[in-house]
NUDO-595401 format. One record per residue (C-alpha): x, y, z; residue in one letter; residue number from 1. Coordinates in nm, 4 decimals. Example, Ala and Ser with C-alpha at 12.3 -4.5 7.8 and 13.67 -1.06 7.14 Angstrom:
! NUDO-595401
+----------+----------+----------+---------+-----+
!       px !       py !       pz ! residuo ! num !
+----------+----------+----------+---------+-----+
!   1.2300 !  -0.4500 !   0.7800 !       A !   1 !
!   1.3670 !  -0.1060 !   0.7140 !       S !   2 !
+----------+----------+----------+---------+-----+
***
This chain:
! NUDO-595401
+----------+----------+----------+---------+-----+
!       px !       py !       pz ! residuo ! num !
+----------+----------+----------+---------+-----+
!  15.6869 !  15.5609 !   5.9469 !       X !   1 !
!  15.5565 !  15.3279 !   6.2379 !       X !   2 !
!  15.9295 !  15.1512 !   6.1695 !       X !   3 !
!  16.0985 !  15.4948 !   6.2500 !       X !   4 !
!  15.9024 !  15.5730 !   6.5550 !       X !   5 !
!  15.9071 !  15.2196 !   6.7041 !       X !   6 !
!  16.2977 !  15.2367 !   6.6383 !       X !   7 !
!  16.3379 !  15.6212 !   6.7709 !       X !   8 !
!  16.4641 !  15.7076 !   6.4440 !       X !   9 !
!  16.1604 !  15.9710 !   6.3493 !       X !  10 !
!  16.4318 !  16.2017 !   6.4291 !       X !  11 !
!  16.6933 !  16.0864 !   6.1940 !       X !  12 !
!  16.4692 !  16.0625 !   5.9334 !       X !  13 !
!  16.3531 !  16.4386 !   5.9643 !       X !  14 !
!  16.7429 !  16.5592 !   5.9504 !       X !  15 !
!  16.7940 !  16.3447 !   5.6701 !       X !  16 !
!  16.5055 !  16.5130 !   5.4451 !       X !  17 !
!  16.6300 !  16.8228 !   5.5647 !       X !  18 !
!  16.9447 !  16.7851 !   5.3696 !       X !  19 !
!  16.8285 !  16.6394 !   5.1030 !       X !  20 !
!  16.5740 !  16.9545 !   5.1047 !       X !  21 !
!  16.8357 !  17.1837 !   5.1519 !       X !  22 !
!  17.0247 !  17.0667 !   4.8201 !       X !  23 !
!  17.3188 !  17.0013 !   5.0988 !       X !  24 !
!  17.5550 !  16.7305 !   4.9162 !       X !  25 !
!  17.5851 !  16.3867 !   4.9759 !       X !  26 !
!  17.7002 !  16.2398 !   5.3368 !       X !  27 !
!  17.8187 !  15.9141 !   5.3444 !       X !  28 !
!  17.7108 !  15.9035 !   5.6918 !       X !  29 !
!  17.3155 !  15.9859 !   5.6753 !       X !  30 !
!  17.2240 !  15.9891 !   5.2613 !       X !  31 !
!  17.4367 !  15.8642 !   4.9972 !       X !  32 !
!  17.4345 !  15.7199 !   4.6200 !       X !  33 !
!  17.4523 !  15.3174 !   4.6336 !       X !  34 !
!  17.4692 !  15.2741 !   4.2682 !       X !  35 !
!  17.6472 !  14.9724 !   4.2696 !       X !  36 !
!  17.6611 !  14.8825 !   3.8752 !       X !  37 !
!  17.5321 !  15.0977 !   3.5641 !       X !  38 !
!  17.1529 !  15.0047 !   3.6267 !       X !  39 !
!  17.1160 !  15.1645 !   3.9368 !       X !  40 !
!  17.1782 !  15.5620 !   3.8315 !       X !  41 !
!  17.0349 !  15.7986 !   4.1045 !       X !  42 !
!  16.9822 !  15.4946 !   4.3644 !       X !  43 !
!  17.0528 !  15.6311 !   4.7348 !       X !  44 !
!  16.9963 !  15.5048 !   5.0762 !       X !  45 !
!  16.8999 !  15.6691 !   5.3843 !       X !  46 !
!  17.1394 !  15.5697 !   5.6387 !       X !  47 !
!  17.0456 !  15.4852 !   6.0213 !       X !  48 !
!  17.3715 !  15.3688 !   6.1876 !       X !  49 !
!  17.3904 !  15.2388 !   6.5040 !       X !  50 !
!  17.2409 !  14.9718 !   6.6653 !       X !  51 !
!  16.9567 !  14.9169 !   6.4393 !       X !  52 !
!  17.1831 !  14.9892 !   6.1165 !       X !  53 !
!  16.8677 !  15.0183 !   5.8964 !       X !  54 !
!  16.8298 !  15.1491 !   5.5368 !       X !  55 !
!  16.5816 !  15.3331 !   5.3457 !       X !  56 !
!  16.6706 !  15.2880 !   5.0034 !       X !  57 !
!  16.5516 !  15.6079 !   4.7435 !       X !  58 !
!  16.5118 !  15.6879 !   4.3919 !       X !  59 !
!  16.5747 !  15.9839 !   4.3013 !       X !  60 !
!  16.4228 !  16.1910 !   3.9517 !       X !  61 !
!  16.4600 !  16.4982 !   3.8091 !       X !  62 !
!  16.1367 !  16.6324 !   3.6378 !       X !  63 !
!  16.0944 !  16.8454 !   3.3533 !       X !  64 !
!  16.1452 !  17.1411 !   3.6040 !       X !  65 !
!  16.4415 !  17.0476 !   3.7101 !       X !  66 !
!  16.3355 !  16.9588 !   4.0598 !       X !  67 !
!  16.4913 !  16.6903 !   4.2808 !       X !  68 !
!  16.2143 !  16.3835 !   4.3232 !       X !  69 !
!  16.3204 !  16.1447 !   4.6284 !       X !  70 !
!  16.1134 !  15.8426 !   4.6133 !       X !  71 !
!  16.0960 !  15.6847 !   4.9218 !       X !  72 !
!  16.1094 !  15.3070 !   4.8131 !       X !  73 !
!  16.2575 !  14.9965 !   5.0353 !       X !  74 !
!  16.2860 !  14.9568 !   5.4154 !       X !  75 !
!  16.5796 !  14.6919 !   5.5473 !       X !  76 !
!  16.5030 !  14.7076 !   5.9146 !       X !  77 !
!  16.8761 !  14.5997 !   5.9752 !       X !  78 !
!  17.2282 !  14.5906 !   5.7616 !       X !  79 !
!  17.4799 !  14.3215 !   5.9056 !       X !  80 !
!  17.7753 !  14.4309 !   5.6865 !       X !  81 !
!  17.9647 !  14.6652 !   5.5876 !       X !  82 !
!  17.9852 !  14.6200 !   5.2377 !       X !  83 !
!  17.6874 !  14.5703 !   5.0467 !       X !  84 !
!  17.6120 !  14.1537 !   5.0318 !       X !  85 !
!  17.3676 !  13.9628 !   4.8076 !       X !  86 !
!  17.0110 !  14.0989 !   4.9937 !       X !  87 !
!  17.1551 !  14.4503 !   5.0191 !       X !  88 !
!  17.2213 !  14.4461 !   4.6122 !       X !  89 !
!  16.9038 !  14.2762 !   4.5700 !       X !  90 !
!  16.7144 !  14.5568 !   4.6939 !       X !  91 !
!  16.9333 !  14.7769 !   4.5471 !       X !  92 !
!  16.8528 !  14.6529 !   4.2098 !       X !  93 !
!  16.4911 !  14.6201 !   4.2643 !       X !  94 !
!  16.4692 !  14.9348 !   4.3570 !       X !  95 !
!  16.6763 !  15.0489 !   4.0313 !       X !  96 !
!  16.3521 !  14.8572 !   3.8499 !       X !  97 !
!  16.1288 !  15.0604 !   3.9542 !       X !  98 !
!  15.9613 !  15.3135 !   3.6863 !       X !  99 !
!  15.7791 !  15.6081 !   3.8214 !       X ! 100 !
!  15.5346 !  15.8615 !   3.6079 !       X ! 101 !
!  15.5862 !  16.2236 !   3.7748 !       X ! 102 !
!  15.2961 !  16.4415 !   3.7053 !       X ! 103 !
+----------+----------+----------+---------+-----+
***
């Protein structure tokens, strides 16, 4: 959080979990699957275009319930490509690694 408000991107980030709240499908521009091979099912990142460019990268679950689970998991402050390189798939994939117990 004190990266989003030192960046001015509190904002974003509240628009962002409201769509994500309001079941409203993916946007490539704001939230958005980056499952880049087979072992990274239900990766996502939250998107922050612009001059800063940053990432939030997410995992999401689906409990017993059948409720959406978005687990808020690794910041990169800034992307400096388009395409995902070697750090962004790093991430990606250690963020895929990641096991979670819901209770």
């Amino acid at each position: 959080m004190k990266f989003l408000k030192e960046k001015n991107l509190a904002k974003k980030f509240k628009m962002i979990c409201d769509i994500i709240i309001r079941n409203i499908s993916y946007t490539s521009d704001l939230y958005g699957k980056e499952e880049i091979d087979k072992s990274c099912k239900g990766i996502t990142a939250m998107k922050f275009k612009g001059h800063q460019n940053a990432r939030i990268y997410c995992k999401e679950l689906i409990s017993e319930d059948k409720i959406l689970i978005v687990v808020v998991s690794e910041l990169l402050e800034k992307k400096k490509n388009q395409k995902n390189q070697f750090a962004e798939r790093r991430l990606i994939k250690k963020v895929a690694g990641y096991e979670y117990e819901i209770e």
